[in-house]
Each structure stands twice: as structure tokens, then as C-alpha cells.
N, C-alpha and C positions, 0 to 999 in steps of 0.2 A: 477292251483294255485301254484303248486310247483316251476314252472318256474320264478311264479314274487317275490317269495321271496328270489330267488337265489343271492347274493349278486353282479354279472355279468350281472343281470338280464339285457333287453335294456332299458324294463318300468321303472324300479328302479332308473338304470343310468337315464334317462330322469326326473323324477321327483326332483330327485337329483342335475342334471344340473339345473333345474326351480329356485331350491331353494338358489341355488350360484347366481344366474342372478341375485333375487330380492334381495338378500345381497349385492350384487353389486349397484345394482340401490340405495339403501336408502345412501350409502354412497358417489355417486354423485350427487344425485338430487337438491340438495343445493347450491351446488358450484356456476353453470352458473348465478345463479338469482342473488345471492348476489356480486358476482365478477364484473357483468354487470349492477348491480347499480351504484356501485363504480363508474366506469368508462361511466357512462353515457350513454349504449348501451342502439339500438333500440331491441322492440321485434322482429322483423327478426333476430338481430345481436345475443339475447341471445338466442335462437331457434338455429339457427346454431352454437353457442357455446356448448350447450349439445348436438347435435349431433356428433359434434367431440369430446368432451369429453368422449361419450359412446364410440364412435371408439377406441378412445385411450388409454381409462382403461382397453376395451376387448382383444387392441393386446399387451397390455401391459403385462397384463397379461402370455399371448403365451407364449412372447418371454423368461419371467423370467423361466415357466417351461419346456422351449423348450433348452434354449440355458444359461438362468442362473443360478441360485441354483436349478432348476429345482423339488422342493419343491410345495404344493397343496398351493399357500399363494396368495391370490387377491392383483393385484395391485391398486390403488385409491389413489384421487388428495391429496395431502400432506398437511395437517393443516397448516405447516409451510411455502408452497408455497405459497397457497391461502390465507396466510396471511399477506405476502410481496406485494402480488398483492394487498391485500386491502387497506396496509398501505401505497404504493406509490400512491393506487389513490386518497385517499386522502389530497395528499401532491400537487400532481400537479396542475397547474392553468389552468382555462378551457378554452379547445380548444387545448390543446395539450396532449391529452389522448392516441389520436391513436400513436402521437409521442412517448410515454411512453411503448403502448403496443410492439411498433417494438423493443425496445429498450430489452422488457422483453423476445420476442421470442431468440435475439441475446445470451441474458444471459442465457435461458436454454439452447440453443443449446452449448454454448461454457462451463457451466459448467458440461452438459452431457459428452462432448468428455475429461473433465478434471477425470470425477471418471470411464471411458471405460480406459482410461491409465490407471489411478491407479489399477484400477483391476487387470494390470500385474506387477507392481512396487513392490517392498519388503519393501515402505516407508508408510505405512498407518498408523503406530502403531507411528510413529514420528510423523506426519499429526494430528492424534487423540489425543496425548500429549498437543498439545495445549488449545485442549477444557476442562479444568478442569470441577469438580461441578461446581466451583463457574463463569466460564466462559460460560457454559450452562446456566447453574440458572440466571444467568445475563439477558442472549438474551433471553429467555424465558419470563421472566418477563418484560421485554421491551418491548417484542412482543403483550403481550396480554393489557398491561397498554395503546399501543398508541390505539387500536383498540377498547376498554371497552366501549369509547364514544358511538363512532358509533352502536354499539350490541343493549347497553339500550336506543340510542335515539330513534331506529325501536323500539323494544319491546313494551316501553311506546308512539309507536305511534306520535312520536314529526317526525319524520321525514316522514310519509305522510302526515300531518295535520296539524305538524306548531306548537301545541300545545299536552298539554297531553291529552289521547282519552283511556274514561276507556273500551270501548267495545273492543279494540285491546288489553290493558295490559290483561284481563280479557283471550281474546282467547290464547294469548301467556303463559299464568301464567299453564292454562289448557293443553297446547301441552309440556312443560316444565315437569308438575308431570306426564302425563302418560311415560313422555321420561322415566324419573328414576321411576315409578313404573316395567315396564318392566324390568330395567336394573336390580333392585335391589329384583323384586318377580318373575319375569317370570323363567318360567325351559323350558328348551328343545330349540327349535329354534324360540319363543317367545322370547325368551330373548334377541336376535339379532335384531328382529325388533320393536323395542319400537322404533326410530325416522320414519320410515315409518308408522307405525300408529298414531303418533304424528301429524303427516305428514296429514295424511289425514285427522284427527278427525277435525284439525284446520282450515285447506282447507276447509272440507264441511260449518264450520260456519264462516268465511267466506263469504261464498256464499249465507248462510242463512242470514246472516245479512246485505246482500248488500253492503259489504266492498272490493269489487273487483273491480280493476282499468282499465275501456276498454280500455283505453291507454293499458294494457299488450297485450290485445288478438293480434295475428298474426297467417292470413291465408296462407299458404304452398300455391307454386304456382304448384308442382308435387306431385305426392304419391312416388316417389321414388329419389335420389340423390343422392351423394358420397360425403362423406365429402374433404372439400378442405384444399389445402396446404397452407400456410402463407396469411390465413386469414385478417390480421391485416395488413399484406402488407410488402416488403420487411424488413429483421432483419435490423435496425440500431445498432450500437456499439456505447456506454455509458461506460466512467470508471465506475462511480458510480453504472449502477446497472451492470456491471461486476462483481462486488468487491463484491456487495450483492449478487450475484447471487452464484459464488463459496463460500464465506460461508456459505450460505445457505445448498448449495453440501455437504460442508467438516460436519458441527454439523450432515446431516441425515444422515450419513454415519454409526453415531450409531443406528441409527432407522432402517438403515439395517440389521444390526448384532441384534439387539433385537429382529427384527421382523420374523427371520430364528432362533435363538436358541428357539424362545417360541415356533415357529411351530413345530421346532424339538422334542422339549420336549410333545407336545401335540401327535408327534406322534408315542411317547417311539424310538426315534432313536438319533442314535450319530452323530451332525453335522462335518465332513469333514473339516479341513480348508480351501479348493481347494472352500467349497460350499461359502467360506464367501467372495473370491475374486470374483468368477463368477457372485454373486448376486449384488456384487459393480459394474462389470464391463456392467450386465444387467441391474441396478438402472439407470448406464450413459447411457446407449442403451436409453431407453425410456425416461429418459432427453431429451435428441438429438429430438426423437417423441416428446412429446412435444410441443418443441420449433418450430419446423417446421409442426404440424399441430394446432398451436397458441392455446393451451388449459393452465391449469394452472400443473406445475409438480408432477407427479406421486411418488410412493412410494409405497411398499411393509407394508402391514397393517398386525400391530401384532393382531388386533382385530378375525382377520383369527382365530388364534388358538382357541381365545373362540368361535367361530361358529363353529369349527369342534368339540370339545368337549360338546357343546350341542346338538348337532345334529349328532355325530358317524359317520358324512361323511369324511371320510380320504382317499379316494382311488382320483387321480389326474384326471381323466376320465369325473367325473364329474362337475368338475371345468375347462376343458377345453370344457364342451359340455354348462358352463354357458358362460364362457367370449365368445365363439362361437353367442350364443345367446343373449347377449350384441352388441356384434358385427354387427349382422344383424341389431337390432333394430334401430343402428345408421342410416342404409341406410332408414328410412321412414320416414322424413320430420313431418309426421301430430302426429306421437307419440311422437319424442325431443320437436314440435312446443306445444304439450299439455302440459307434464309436465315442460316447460320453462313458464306457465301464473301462475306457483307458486306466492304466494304474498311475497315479501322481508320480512314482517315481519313473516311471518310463515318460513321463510327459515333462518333468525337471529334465532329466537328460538331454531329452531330445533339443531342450532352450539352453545349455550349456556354450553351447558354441557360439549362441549368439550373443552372450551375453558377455563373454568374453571379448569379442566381438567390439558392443557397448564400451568395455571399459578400454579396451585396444584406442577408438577413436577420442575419447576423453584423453589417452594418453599423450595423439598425436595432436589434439588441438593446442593441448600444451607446448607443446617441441616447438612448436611455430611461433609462439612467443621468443622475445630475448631474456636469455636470465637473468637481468636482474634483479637489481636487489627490490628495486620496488616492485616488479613483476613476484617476485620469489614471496615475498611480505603477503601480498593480494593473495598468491595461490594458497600460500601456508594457512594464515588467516580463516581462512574460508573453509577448508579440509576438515582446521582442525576442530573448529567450531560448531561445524556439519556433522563429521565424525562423531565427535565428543555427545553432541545432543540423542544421538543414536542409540548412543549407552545409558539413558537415562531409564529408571523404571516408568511405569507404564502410568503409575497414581501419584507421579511427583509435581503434575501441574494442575490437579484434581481441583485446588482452591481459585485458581484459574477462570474468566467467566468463559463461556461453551465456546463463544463465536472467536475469541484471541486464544483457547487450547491447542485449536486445530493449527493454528500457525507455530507457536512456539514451541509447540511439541514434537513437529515435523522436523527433523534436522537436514532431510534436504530443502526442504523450502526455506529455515534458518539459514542454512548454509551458502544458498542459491542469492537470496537477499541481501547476507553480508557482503557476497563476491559482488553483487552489483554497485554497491553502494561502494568502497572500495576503490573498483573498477573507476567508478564514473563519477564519483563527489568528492571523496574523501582524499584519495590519490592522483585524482583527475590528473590523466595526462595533456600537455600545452598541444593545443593543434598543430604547432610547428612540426614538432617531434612527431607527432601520428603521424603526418605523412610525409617527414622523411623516415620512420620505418617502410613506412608503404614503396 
């Protein structure tokens, strides 16, 4: 008995790794289903899409603790990536989806090798200059405004059904409060998994109410397989989602740095500066990953810290024996092929929170501005012009050539664009003023 309370213990560690794994799993489960609506995949396509997702969160993982801040912090797909991928597939016309997705592998892979340089560069802090509050708070809220449709048309069921369907708002409304009862009454590592039992409460009724679509089910033709490389099929190169792709890169590059000082601080120690370029330079590693094994792009989750703070696992051992464990799961077909018959509207739900979440921080990026009038001019400016493009039909820049469609058409990267320009040329503020705000 003394041996398995020993903090080394193997049982210990092992039960410890379990518990990283399934923090793991609740924070991809989501992804494949909804990304693969979007874009129209079959059930084989999104089955093999969480298969390599598990792949790539687990070595993702590795490599940050192997080779980047080398920090206990899980890596997991980026709210902010998987939200570009949503918002381009809705943008696109059908039958050129797969063209889109080659398009998006080429943009991680190229904005991966862009923050692997920067990691060695002494330009980051100029780099980051440009992203103000109000130039975060911008794309942020662009982000979640183009996407808000599509969340509530699942929720309330208008997007299986055609119309509104109270037995789906009803199950969604149910998987929604146990999400924030957990967040906001759970102790200990309860408190971690409010959307995995969200998850499943919703799932089983669901099933119980016969609301499960056999168009999802997909039967595995092996119990075993490797996940493959450029799925989606050779990278094409896109200015447009280039340009989206590296800023994308450049804004989570704070989300790096947030997501190492919180772990830091949950783990009473002093981040290194050395640890904030390494973890940039491991962020682009696993960009790179990725884009070359076609999933949607990874990032290093501050949520980490709150899972080790309720649950006292801080030793790295064991989060290398979950992402390990992750990692195998990937190679069995019938496990990624089960939890891919997820239903899209329990998998919208379940990303409600967070996306609210999103547009919360866009809010407060903003507050921390002063309101002025030229601050107010910048933000308006930008909204409304973001907004506005958002509304446009889908064949109104058809005449357009292919490589300037993609930009114009995007109203957050319109929007994104304006607010920089704006921000930084147009309205330039005098250095004095910056830092007497400062």
C-alpha cells in the first residue's frame, strides 16, 4: 500500500496518464465532426480526420515537452484555427472544398516554418506591436460574429431539419448547463470535464430519442492503421489563405506566451525567456505537423493550468505517458471511427461556451482601450466593414481573379486589414501619447 501512494509510484503515474488522455480527448472530440460538416466530409473522411487529429495532438504534445518549453502543458486544436477552417467553409462554393482544404494544409505548413524562424529571431516583440487590444478585439469579434449563424442554426436544429426542432434545442439547451454547472460548481478534476459529460449526457438522448443520423455510422475496414500524410491531397498555395494563415500564426503567438506564464505560475516557477522562444519555435514545429498531416492547427492550451491545479498533477511524466496514450488510440480505426458518429449538433453545443468565450475576450480587449473618438472611428470602421462583407452573396466577387477572391471576399480578413491599416498608418498614433497611455 505504501508503494502506490508514493508520488513515483508506476500505478499512480499510470492512473495520472489516463486522466491527461481523457482531458485530452474532451478537447478534441469536437473538432473532426464539426470541421467536416462544414466542409462536406464523408463518414470515412471524418473518422480518419479524428484519427489523425488524436495523432497529432499526442505528438504534439511530445515535441513542446521534448524539444519546446518543455513545460506539462497539452497541446489541442486552436479555437482560432478551427475557426478559420469553419469560416472558409462556409465561404466556399460547392465542389471546391477539397480545393480549399489543400489550400489550408499549404497555409499551415508555411505559417508553421514562419513562427519555427521566429523562434530564433529577436523580432517578435515588434511582430506583436502590431497586434494592439483594439486590433485583437477586432479579429476576435469578427471571428465569432461570422461563425454565430451557423453555431445557433445546429443548436436550434434548423440545420438538420430545415426548420426549428424543439427536441434538439431542448437536448442542446441540457448539454449547454451541465457544460457550465461543472465549470462553475465542480472541484477537483470534475471541474475539467463538464464538456465530456455534456458530451455524452447529450449523445445518449440522442439515441434515446432516435435523432441519430445513419448516414454518420462508418464501418473500419482494419482494427488497426497509421494515420496518413496529406490527406486532403497535395498542398496548393493561395495568397489569400496565406495571408490568413500567418495572421492567424502572428495574434496566437500571444496565446503562446499566456499559455506558458499560466502554466508557469500554476507551477510556482519562473518562466526563462529562452522557454517563450522555444515554445514559438515548437508552436511552428507542430504547425508544420499539421499542415502535412491535414488536421486543423494545434496550440498549446492555457486550460492545462486549470487541470493541474485541480487535480495536483504537475509532474511531466504523466502527461507524456497520456499524450503516449492518445497517441496509440490514433492507430485503431474503430475507436476515432466511434467517436467521429458524434451528432454535429451535440458537438456545436458542446463549442458554445467557448466561443462565447472568444467573443467575451474580443470584448475586454476593447475596454482597455480609451474611448475615444479616434479609438471609437478605428473600432467602428473596422466592424462595420468586417461585418458588412459578411452579408455579401457568395457569387458577388465571381468576376474577381481566384488569388485577390479569397481576400476580398473574407470580411474578417477585410476587416482585420482595415483595423490594421487604421490602427497603424492612417490614424497612427504620435509615440508620445503611446506611452503616456502606457
Amino acid at each position: 500500500m505504501k508503494d502506490l501512494t508514493k508520488r513515483d509510484s508506476g500505478l499512480l503515474t499510470g492512473m495520472q496518464g489516463i486522466q491527461w488522455a481523457v482531458f485530452m480527448l474532451t478537447n478534441i472530440i469536437a473538432i473532426p465532426v464539426v470541421v467536416g460538416a462544414a466542409f462536406h466530409m464523408s463518414p470515412e473522411e471524418i473518422s480518419t480526420f479524428m484519427q489523425r487529429m488524436l495523432f497529432v495532438t499526442g505528438a504534439a504534445t511530445l515535441i513542446q515537452v521534448s524539444i519546446g518549453h518543455r513545460l506539462p502543458v497539452v497541446e489541442g486544436p486552436a479555437g482560432m484555427w478551427w475557426a478559420i477552417f469553419l469560416l472558409l467553409g462556409t465561404m466556399i462554393a460547392p465542389g471546391e472544398e477539397g480545393m480549399l482544404l489543400q489550400q489550408l494544409e499549404m497555409g499551415l505548413m508555411i505559417g508553421g516554418l514562419f513562427l519555427a524562424i521566429l523562434g530564433f529571431l529577436p523580432i517578435m516583440d515588434k511582430i506583436r506591436d502590431l497586434f494592439t487590444p483594439i486590433v485583437t478585439g477586432v479579429y476576435l469579434i469578427l471571428l465569432v460574429s461570422e461563425l454565430s449563424g451557423s453555431f445557433l442554426r445546429s443548436v436550434l436544429g434548423i440545420t438538420a431539419t430545415n426548420q426549428f426542432n424543439g427536441k434538439i434545442t431542448a437536448i442542446s439547451l441540457i448539454e449547454i448547463i451541465i457544460i457550465l454547472l461543472f465549470s462553475l460548481k465542480a472541484k477537483g478534476i470534475w471541474k475539467s470535464m463538464g464538456p465530456l459529460v455534456g458530451i455524452a449526457v447529450a449523445w445518449a438522448l440522442f439515441h434515446l430519442f432516435n435523432l441519430i443520423h445513419i448516414r454518420n455510422s462508418y464501418e473500419p475496414t482494419s482494427w488497426f492503421s497509421s494515420p496518413k500524410l496529406f490527406s486532403w491531397g497535395d498542398p496548393k498555395f493561395d495568397l489569400g489563405i496565406v495571408l490568413t494563415s500567418l495572421v492567424t500564426s502572428i495574434v496566437l503567438i500571444s496565446n503562446v506566451i499566456a499559455s506558458i506564464l499560466v502554466v508557469g505560475n500554476a507551477l510556482d516557477k519562473e518562466i526563462k525567456p529562452h522557454q517563450f522562444q522555444k515554445g514559438i519555435f515548437g508552436n511552428g514545429v507542430n504547425l508544420f505537423l499539421s499542415g502535412i498531416f491535414s488536421v486543423v492547427g494545434v496550440v498549446p492550451l492555457a486550460v492545462s493550468a486549470g487541470f493541474m491545479s485541480t487535480t495536483g498533477i504537475k509532474a511531466k511524466r504523466p502527461l507524456i505517458l497520456g499524450a503516449l496514450l492518445i497517441i496509440v488510440t490514433s492507430f485503431f480505426p474503430y475507436i476515432s471511427g466511434f467517436i467521429a458518429t458524434l451528432p454535429l449538433e451535440v458537438a456545436y453545443s458542446s463549442l458554445i461556451i467557448l466561443f462565447s468565450q472568444l467573443m467575451g475576450f474580443g470584448v475586454r480587449d476593447l475596454m482597455r482601450e480609451e474611448p475615444s473618438s479616434r479609438n471609437l472611428l478605428v473600432i467602428g470602421l473596422s466592424l462595420m466593414v468586417g461585418i458588412g462583407m459578411m452579408f455579401m452573396p457568395t457569387n458577388a466577387f465571381e468576376s474577381v481573379v481566384p488569388w485577390l477572391r479569397n481576400l476580398i471576399a473574407n470580411g474578417l480578413l477585410v476587416g482585420l486589414i482595415l483595423c490594421l491599416l487604421l490602427e497603424h498608418v492612417i490614424f497612427k498614433k504620435e509615440k508620445n501619447a503611446v506611452e503616456k497611455g502606457n
